[in-house]
C-alpha positions, 0 to 999 in steps of 0.5 A, spaced: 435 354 892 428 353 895 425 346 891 419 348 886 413 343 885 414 340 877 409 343 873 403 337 871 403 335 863 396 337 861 397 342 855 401 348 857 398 355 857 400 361 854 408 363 855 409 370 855 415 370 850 420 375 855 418 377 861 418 371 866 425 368 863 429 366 868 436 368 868 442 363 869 444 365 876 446 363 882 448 356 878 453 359 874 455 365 876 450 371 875 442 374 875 437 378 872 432 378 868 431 378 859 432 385 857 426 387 851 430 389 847 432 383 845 439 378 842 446 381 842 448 380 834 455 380 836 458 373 833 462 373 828 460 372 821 461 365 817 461 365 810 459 358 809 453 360 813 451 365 807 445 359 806 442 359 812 441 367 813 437 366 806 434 361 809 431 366 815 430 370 809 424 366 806 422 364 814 421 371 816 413 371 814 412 365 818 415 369 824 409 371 829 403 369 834 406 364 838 413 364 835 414 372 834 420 373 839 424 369 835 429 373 832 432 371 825 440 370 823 442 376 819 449 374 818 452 367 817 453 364 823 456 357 824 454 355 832 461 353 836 460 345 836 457 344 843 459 338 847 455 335 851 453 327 854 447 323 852 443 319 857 447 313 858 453 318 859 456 318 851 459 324 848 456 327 844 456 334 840 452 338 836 456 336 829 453 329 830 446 332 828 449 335 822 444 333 815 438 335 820 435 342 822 435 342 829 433 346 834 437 346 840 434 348 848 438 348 854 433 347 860 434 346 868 430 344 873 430 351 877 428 354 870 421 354 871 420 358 864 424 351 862 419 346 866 412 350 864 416 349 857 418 341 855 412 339 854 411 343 848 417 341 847 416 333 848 409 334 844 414 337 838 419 332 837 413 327 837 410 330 831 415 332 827 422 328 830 425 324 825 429 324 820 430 331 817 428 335 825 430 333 832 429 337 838 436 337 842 434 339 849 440 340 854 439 340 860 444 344 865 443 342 872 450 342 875 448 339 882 443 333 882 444 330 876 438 326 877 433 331 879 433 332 870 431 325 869 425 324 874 422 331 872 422 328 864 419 321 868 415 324 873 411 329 867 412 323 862 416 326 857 418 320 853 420 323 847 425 327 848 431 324 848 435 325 854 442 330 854 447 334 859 452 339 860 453 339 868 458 344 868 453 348 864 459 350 858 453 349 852 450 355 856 457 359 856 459 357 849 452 360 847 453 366 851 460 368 848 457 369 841 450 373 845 445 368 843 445 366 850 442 370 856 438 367 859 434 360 860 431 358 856 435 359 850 432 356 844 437 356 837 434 353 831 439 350 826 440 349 819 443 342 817 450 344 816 450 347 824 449 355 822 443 359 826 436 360 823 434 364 828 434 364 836 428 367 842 431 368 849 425 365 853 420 361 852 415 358 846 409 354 845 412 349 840 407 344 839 402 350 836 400 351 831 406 358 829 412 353 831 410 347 825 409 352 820 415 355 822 419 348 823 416 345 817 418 350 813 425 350 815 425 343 814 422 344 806 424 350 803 429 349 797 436 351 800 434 348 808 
């Protein structure tokens, strides 16, 4: 696949949420484009996520502008407990993040959505990342697995921390439950790992709609 020239870290425009989002494809396996009608709701319930369906209840009416495409959990999910690498090549699975919302984004360098959407991403973890949120952002690259780090350096996201998966299962172990389709993917998660909501494509996380939301995910009794 042809290089594709790194996007400059000024702010990043407006994002259409849906059209434009790049389907996994040639790196693991298939191709397409994001369907408007949206997530897949076919993973099985978990009732101990019961809180988290809840809570997207309470979110719902901060669901719009920048962040309208989210779709909100309508029953208990608990996300399969992702296994990754962190950037000194530790493991590390989701259930490490367990006490904090999390919102969960896999990326990859051929994923021009992905590249136009991290530094709204770098910009959102500096603003609320801490002790109650952090943005876990997954990148899937499967070939050079430096290509990731000296895009993150060269666009001077520092904030993020740096995770992997090079053999993009993240993305299938999403997939299998429908809340993956494409890249990017984002999954906001509640603190004990059940989903709040999920968007196919990509956002703009440091505006104004995503604090609001974030914050509120982070502060509503029962979060």
């Amino acid at each position: 696949m042809p290089e594709r020239p790194s996007p400059a870290p000024a702010a990043m425009r407006r994002i259409p949420y849906v059209v434009g989002a790049v389907l996994v494809g040639t790196m693991i396996g298939f191709a397409g484009v994001y369907g408007i009608g949206g997530l897949k709701r076919n993973a099985a319930g978990d009732s101990a996520c019961a809180a988290a369906v809840d809570l997207s209840r309470k979110l719902a009416p901060l669901v719009h502008g920048e962040v309208a495409a989210l779709t909100m959990a309508t029953a208990p999910l608990r996300l399969p407990d992702l296994a990754f690498e962190d950037g000194d090549g530790k493991p590390r699975k989701l259930s490490d993040w367990r006490g904090r919302t999390v919102l969960v984004n896999l990326w990859a360098t051929w994923c021009v959505p992905c590249r136009r959407e991290m530094p709204a991403l770098d910009r959102l973890q500096a603003r609320l990342g801490g002790k109650n949120f952090e943005v876990v952002a997954i990148n899937i690259d499967t070939r050079d697995p430096e290509k990731p780090r000296s895009f993150l350096k060269e666009a001077n996201l520092t904030r993020l921390g740096y995770f992997s998966d090079q053999k993009a299962k993240v993305f299938q172990d999403l997939k299998a439950i429908g809340r993956a389709l494409g890249m990017p993917t984002s999954v906001l998660v509640d603190s004990q790992g059940c989903e709040i909501g999920t968007i196919a494509g990509p956002a703009e996380w440091d505006s104004d709609d995503a604090v609001k939301l974030i914050t509120a995910a982070t502060t509503v009794p029962g979060s």
